[in-house]
C-alpha positions in Angstrom: 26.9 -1.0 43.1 28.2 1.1 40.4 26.2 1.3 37.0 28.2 1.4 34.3 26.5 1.7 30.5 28.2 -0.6 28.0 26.3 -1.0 24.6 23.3 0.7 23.3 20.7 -1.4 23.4 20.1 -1.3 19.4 23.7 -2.9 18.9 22.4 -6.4 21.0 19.8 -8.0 18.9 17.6 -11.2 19.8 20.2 -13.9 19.7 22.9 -11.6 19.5 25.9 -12.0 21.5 28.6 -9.0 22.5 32.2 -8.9 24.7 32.6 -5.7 26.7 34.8 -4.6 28.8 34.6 -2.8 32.3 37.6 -2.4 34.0 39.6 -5.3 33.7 36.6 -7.4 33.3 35.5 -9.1 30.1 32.0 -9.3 30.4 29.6 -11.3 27.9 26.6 -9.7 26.8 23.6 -12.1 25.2 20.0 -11.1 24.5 18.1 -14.5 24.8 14.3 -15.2 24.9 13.6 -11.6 25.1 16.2 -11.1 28.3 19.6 -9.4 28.3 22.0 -11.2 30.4 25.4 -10.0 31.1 27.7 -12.9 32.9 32.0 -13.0 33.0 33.1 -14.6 29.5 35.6 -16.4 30.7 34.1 -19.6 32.2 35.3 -20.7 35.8 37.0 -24.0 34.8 39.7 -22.9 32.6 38.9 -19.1 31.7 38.4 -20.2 28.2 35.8 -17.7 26.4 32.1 -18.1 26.5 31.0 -16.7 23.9 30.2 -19.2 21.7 28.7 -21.3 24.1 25.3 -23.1 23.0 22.1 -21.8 25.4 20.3 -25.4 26.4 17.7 -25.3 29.1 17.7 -22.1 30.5 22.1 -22.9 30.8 24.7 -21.3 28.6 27.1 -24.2 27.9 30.9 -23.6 27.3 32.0 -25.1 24.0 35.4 -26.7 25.4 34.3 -28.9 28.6 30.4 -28.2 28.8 30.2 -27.2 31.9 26.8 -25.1 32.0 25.6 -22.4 34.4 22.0 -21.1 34.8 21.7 -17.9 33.2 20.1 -16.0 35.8 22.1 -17.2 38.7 25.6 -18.1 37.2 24.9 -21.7 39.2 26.6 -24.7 38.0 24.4 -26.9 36.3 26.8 -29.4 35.0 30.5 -29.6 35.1 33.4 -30.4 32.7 31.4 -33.4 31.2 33.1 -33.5 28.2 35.3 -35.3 26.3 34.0 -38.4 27.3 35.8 -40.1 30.0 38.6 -37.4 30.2 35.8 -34.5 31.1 35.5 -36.0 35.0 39.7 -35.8 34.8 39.8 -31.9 33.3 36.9 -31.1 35.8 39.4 -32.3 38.7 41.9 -29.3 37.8 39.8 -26.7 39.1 36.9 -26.9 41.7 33.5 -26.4 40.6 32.4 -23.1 40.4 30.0 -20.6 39.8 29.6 -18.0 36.7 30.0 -14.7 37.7 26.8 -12.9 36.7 25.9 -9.5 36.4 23.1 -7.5 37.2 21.7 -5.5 33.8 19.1 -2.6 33.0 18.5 -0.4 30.2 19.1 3.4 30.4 17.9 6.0 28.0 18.8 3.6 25.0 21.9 2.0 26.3 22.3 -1.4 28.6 24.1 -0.7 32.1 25.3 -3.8 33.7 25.8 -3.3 37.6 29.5 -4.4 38.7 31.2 -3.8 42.6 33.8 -1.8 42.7 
């Protein structure tokens, strides 16, 4: 596992939400409930962005479809289950899938988020 520092920790306050990139990754950054999470921004159904997805039982939800995925695990929770009706259609175009998560710890100030090479 390589260890690469992204942000220093000042820049990602509670709540606070960044995009970084390592490599050709685009990874999503969140501080939540005291935790610093770092998880692909694109979600797995359509690659559409994350980042301003809502955070609902322990799940960050995308904004387009709702599919949610556990924050720790990148687990599906739920899958394309919106628009009404036509959610169950969209979820068909792409299997379900989990988040890509990333492993994170703070160095000297900064946030290092643990990606394979």
């Amino acid at each position: 596992m390589n260890w690469v520092k992204v942000l220093p920790q000042s820049e990602l306050t509670p709540d606070a939400r960044k995009v970084v990139t390592v490599g050709q990754r685009k990874i999503l950054l969140l501080q939540h409930g005291g935790q610093v999470y770092a998880m692909d921004n694109g979600c797995p159904h359509l690659k559409l962005p994350l980042k301003g997805g809502k955070i609902q039982d322990g799940a960050l939800v995308c904004p387009f479809h709702r599919s949610a995925f556990d924050l720790k695990t990148g687990n599906v929770k739920a899958w394309s289950t919106f628009p009404p009706l036509v959610g169950s259609l969209l979820g068909a175009i792409s299997t379900e899938k989990p988040l890509t998560v990333y492993p994170v710890r703070m160095e000297g100030g900064s946030i290092a988020v643990g990606v394979e090479d």
